[in-house]
Each structure stands twice: as C-alpha cells, then as structure tokens.
N, C-alpha and C positions, 0 to 999 in steps of 0.2 A: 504494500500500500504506500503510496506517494504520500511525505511526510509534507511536500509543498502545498500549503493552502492558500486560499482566495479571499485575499481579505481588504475587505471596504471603508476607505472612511469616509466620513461627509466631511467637507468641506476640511484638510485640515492647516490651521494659521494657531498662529501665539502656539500656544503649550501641542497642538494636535500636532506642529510637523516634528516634534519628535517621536511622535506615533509610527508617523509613516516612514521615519529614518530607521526603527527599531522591528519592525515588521520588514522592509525592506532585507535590512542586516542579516534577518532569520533567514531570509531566503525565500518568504513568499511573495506571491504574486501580489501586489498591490496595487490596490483602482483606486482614484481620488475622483470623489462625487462631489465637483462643484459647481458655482454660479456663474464662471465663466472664464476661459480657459487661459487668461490672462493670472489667473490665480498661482497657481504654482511660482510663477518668476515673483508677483509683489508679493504674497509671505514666505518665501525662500525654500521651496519642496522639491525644485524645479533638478530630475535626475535621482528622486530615492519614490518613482512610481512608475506600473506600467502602460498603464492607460487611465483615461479618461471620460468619465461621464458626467456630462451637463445638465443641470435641474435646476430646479430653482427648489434650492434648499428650504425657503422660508413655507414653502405647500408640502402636508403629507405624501399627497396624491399625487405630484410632480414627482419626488422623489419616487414613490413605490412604483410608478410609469416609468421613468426613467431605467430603473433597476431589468423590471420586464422585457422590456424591447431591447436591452445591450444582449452581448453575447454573452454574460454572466448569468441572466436569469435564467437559476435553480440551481448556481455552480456556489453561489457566494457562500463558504466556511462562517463569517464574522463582517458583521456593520458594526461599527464603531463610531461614535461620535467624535467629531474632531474639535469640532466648537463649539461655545458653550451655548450657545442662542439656539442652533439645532438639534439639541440634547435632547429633548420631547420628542421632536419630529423623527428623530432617528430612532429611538427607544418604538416609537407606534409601530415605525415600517418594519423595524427587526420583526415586531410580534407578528404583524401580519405574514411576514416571511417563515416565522418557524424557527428564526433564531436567536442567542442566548442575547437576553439584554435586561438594563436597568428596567423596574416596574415604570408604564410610561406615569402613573400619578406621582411617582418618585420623585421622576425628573422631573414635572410640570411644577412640583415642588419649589424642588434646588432652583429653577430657573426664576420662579418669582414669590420674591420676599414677603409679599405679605400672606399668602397661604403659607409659606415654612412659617411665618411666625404664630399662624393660627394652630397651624404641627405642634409647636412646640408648647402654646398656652394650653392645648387642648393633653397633652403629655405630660404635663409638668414639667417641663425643662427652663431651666434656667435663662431668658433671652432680655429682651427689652419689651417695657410697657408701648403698644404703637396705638397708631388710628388706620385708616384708609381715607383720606381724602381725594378729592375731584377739582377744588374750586379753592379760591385763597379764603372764602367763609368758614368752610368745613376745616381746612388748615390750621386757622386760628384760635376757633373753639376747640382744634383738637390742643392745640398749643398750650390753650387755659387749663383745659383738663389738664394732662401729661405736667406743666410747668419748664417757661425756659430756665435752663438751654435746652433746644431739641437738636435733633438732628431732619433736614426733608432730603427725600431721594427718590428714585422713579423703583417701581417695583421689578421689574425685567432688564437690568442694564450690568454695565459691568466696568471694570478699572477706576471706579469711580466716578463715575461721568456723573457730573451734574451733583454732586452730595455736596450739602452745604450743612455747615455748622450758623445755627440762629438764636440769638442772644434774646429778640424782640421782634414783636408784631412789621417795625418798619422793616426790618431784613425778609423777615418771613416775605412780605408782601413784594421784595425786591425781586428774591428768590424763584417765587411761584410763577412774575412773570419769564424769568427766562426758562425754568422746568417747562411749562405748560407749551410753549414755544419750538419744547426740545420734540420732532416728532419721528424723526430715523435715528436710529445707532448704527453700529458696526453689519456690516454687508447687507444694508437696508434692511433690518429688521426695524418693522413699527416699534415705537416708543409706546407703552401701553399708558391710558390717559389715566392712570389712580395713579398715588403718590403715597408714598410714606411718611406720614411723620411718628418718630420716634424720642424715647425717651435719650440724652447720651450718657453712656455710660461710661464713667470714670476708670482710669486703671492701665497697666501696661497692656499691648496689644500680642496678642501670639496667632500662630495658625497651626493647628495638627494637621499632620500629614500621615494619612492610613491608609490601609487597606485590609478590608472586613471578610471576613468567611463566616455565610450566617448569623453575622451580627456581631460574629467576636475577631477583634482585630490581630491576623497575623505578623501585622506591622503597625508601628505606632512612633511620631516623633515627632518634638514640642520644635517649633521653628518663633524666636523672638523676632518682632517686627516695629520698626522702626517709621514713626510716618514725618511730616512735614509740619509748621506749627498752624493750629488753627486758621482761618476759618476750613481751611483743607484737609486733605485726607489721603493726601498721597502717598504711600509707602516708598520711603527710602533704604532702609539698611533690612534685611534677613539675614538672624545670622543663626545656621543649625548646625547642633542641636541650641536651644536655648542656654544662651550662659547664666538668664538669671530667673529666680524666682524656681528654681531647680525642686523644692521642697513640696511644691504645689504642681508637679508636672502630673500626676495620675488624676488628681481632681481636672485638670483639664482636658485630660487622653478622655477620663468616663465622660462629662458632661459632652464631651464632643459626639461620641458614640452613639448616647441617650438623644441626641438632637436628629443622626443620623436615621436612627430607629425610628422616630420618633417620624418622618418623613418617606418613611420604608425602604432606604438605602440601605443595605443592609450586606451588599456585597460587592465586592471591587474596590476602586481607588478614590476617596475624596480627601478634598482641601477645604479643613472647618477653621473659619475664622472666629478667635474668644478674646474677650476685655476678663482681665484676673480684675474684678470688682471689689470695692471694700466688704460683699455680701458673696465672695464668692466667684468661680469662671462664671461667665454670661453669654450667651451664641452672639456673633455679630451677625454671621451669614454663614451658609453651606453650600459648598459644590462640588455637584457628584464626578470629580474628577480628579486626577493629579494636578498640583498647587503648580501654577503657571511663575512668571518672574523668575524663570532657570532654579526654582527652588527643587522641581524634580530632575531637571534634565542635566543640572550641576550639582547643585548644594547636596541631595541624596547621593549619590556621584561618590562626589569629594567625601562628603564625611563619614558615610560607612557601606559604599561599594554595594548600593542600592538602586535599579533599575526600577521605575515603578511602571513603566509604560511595558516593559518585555514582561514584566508579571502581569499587565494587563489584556497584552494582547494574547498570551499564555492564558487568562481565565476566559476569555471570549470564544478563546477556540476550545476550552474545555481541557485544555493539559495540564499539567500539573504545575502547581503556581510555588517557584521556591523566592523568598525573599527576606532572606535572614541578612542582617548585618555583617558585613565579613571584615570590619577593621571598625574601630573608634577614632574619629579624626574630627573635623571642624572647617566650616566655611561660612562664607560671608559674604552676599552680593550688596556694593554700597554705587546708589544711585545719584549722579550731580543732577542739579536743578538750578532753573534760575531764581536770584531769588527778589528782580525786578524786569519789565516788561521792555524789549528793546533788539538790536538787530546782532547777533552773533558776531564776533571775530574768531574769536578762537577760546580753548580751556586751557589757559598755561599750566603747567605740569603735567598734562596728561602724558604728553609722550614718552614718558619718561616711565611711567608704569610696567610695561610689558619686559623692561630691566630688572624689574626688583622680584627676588627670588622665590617671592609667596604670593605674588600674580599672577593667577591661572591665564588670565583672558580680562581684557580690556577694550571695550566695543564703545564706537562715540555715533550715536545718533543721530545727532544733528549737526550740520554742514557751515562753514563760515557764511556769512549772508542771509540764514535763515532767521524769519522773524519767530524768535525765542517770548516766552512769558512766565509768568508766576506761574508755577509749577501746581492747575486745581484738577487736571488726571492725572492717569498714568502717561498718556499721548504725550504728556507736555517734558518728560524726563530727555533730559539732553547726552547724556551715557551712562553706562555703566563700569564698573569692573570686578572681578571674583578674587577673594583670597582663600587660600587652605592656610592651617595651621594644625599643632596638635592638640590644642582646645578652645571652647568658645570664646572663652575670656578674652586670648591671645588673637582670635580671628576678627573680632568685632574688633577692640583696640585697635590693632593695625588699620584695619578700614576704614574708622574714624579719623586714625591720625592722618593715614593718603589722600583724606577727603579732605580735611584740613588743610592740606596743603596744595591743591586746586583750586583756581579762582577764574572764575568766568569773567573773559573781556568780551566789551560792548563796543560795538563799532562808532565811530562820532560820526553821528550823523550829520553834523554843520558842514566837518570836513569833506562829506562825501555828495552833499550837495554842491558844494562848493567847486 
C-alpha cells in the first residue's frame, strides 16, 4: 500500500504554509484550494504544492464543487484548514466528504468570539464579562453595565484588527465609528456586523500551545507574550516556554483545556490565549489551530524539537501522532514597531543581527519609503527576529536588550520635498 497520501489545504497563508511545507517534506501529494492563483507567490507556498484548485473559499458549496469536479474527487486522504477564516467552511466540507475533521460547531466557535464566550459562560470557564452589541447605543449601555475600561472588537476577525482599549463613552463613540465602517478583512471575508464589548482584564498575557487526544493534552506549553502599550494590542515579544509566573503554569494549561472542551475542540492542535488575573487565568480567545507568529513553526522548533503541524497533519491522516519534547531549550521572537506615524528610512542596527550568535533568523518587513504607523495590528509590525538560548530568562533578556538597541529612522520629509 502506497504510504503517499493526498492531502488538501484551503487556502494556506500566515501559520497554514507551514502546513503545506510539512506535508510537502513527508512526501505527499499536496493540493492548495484557493481564491486565486496568484496566492501561492503573495503568502510564500509558491514550490512546496502540486496543484491547484480554485474556489472561492468564503462558500461551503464553492469549495465542496470545486473538490468534485478536480481530478481529486474521492482521492482526497485529508482537508485541512489553512486559514483561520475558512476553518468552519473546511471542517462542513470535510464532513460532507467523509473525512477526519474539527466538529464544524467547534470551529464556528473558535472562529467567532462571542459564541466561544457564550461556550464558556454556559461551562463555567473562566473568561471575561461581554455584551453583543450592533449600534454605538447598545455599546454604551453595554459599557455602563460591564464599567470602563472595556475593551470593543469585531466578533470574527483576527491579528487584532480593529480592538481598541476604551476609557469612556467619547472613545467608545470614536471607536464604533470606525469598527462599524470596518466591513472586509483578510481575503475578503465579511466583517460580521455585532461587536464585542468586553470587560478588560488585568494581568500578564500568555498563550498555551496544545495538542488534545480526547480532550486530554499530549502536549502542552505556556508561551509569555509581550504586547504594545495601550490603547493597543499588538503582540511584541513570545518568549517559550514562559520564563515567568512558572508556579501558575498548570492552572493555565487546565483553564485553557476547560475552554477548549468547553467549545468541543477536543482534539488536535490549538493556540488558547489567557490574562493570569488577580482572580485567576481568564480565556482571552481560542483557536482551533497551531499558534501563528513563528511560535509553532520556530519557537516549538527551537525550544524543544516540537513539530506541531507534522503531528497534525499525522492526526488528519489518522497515523500515529508522536510529539514528545526531545531537548529543553528556549526562544524568543521580538517584534520592532513604530512607535510614531511617518515614512521609513531604515532600522539602524538591524543589520547587524544575523552576526550575533543566538540569532536564529532576522526578517525586516517593511521597505525604506514605506509609509510606516503606530503599531494598532499585527499588519503594522515592521520586523522581526528569533533568538535561542538555554532558558527563558536568558532568551527574553537578550531580545529585549537587541530590541533596545534598534531605532527606527524617519525619512525628512521637508528634505525630500525639497
């Protein structure tokens, strides 16, 4: 029997093309099911696939059409989600097809936050007081209830787009209009028109990184996360495993689990985001996937010789899923940002990084001449770089100290009118 299988992803960019590099690697045949064939070259897959099928990801029925009419239909071993927006849409057509996938209510879940949060009130799990709003009235009254500070955010979105930290009725009102405003995200997905607002929750921020067999996690690891200062939300520094609050790492691994469950994810790979509260870990969010930001495709990697996507696409196809720890080590991805609004020259010191002997990899984003901004998503980060060490302590410190000495120049723009 031919050990090569056929295996599908929708659409995969961010965290999926290391799906399709890791299946690739094994040696199967792999199809990338996207929205149009320019995809591969703009999120970088372009050479770890062997064909191509075109749908329009955002339609059940598109996709399950598509699947039909290629020369695949009834060969496909594994569909796998590659992005997080068509996680539902992929999990339905699996089912309809016969094969192994997330429960689609699961996914319908993970993908938008205020049913995970209804998941989670209705479970008892530990998350934030919210509302569901529509309009900046229903906002505001939710705002009185709840008491600022809130937090408002779009229920189906992701990298942070559009989340804003609100003190008062005037920002709220600032806020709602540009949310309301906001109506596509990433690869034209509708922006869904209900809104969250939420209670915020005080506390260091973390993410576990699992993966479940029946509900109980074969793998498990506290990743510290580092964000930008208010009224933002952008994550700067992950550094795994967590170097701090170490005493409190199982109360985070269970409540993450319990959230998990709690949503019926209950097997494969997710990335659960927690605030350690003065009352305790609290959910911020869940996604039914490996934790994007190179935290799986490196920082598992580097710090303990953990593949989470070859154990994934190993549970999809039904193999045997090994994912044990094979060294204790440490890393640390730290993000540059700007941290005012204006037109690029250059990062002085950057070049200078891929010298120094505990940087893995140093990627610069953005281009001299690009108009750069206050850093309010992920989109807006200007590079990165990764460090190993042999513990967190040591991996975070360095990365702080490299970031430190980084400084974004601004182009003069008089002079360049001039």
């Amino acid at each position: 029997m031919s050990t090569v299988k056929t295996v599908a992803f929708v659409e995969p960019s961010f965290y999926g093309v290391s799906f399709a590099k890791v299946a690739y690697e094994q040696g199967h045949r792999v199809i990338s099911i996207v929205s149009s064939e320019d995809n591969p070259k703009k999120y970088g897959y372009e050479g770890i696939y062997h064909d191509l099928i075109v749908a329009d990801i955002r339609d059940e029925d598109s996709l399950f059409q598509a699947i039909a009419e290629s020369p695949y239909a009834g060969k496909l071993d594994a569909l796998i989600p590659a992005t997080d927006y068509a996680s539902h849409l992929t999990a339905k057509v699996a089912e309809r097809l016969g094969l192994r996938s997330v429960p689609y209510e699961a996914a319908l879940k993970s993908r938008n936050k205020d049913l995970a949060r209804q998941a989670y009130a209705e479970h008892g799990v530990p998350s934030a007081e919210f509302r569901n709003v529509k309009t900046f009235e229903e906002a505001a009254a939710a705002a009185e209830e709840i008491g600022y500070p809130v937090v408002l955010k779009p229920t189906n979105c992701a990298s942070s787009q559009n989340v804003y930290f609100i003190n008062d009725e005037a920002e709220l009102r600032r806020a709602m209009d540009v949310i309301v405003a906001f109506k596509v995200t990433y690869m034209d997905f509708k922006v869904r028109e209900e809104y969250l607002i939420e209670q915020y929750l005080q506390g260091p921020e973390f993410s576990v990184e699992l993966f479940l067999r029946n509900g109980e996690p074969l793998f498990a690891a506290v990743t510290e996360k580092l964000t930008t200062p208010l009224p933002y939300f952008v994550e700067t520094l992950h550094t795994l495993p967590s170097p701090s609050h170490t005493d409190r790492q199982e109360e985070i691994i269970r409540t993450a689990v319990d959230a998990l469950k709690a949503i019926g994810l209950t097997n494969g790979p997710s990335h659960v985001e927690v605030k350690l509260t003065p009352s305790g870990p609290r959910i911020i969010e869940v996604n039914g996937r490996p934790g994007g930001d190179h935290i799986s495709s490196d920082l598992l990697v580097l710090a303990f010789g953990v593949d989470i996507f070859e154990a994934t696409v190993n549970y999809y196809l039904g193999h045997p899923v090994a994912i044990g720890k094979k060294h204790i080590r440490a890393a640390t991805i730290a993000y540059v940002t700007a941290e005012r609004d204006g037109v690029l020259e250059r990062i002085e010191g950057f070049e200078l990084l891929p010298q120094h002997p505990s940087v893995i990899r140093a990627h610069i984003l953005a281009v001299p001449g690009d108009n750069v901004v206050q850093a309010k998503s992920s989109d807006d980060r200007l590079a990165y770089f990764i460090v190993a060490s042999d513990t967190p302590q040591e991996a975070k410190r360095l990365a702080l100290s490299l970031l430190d000495g980084l400084k974004v120049v601004y182009r003069n723009q008089e002079a360049e009118i001039a």
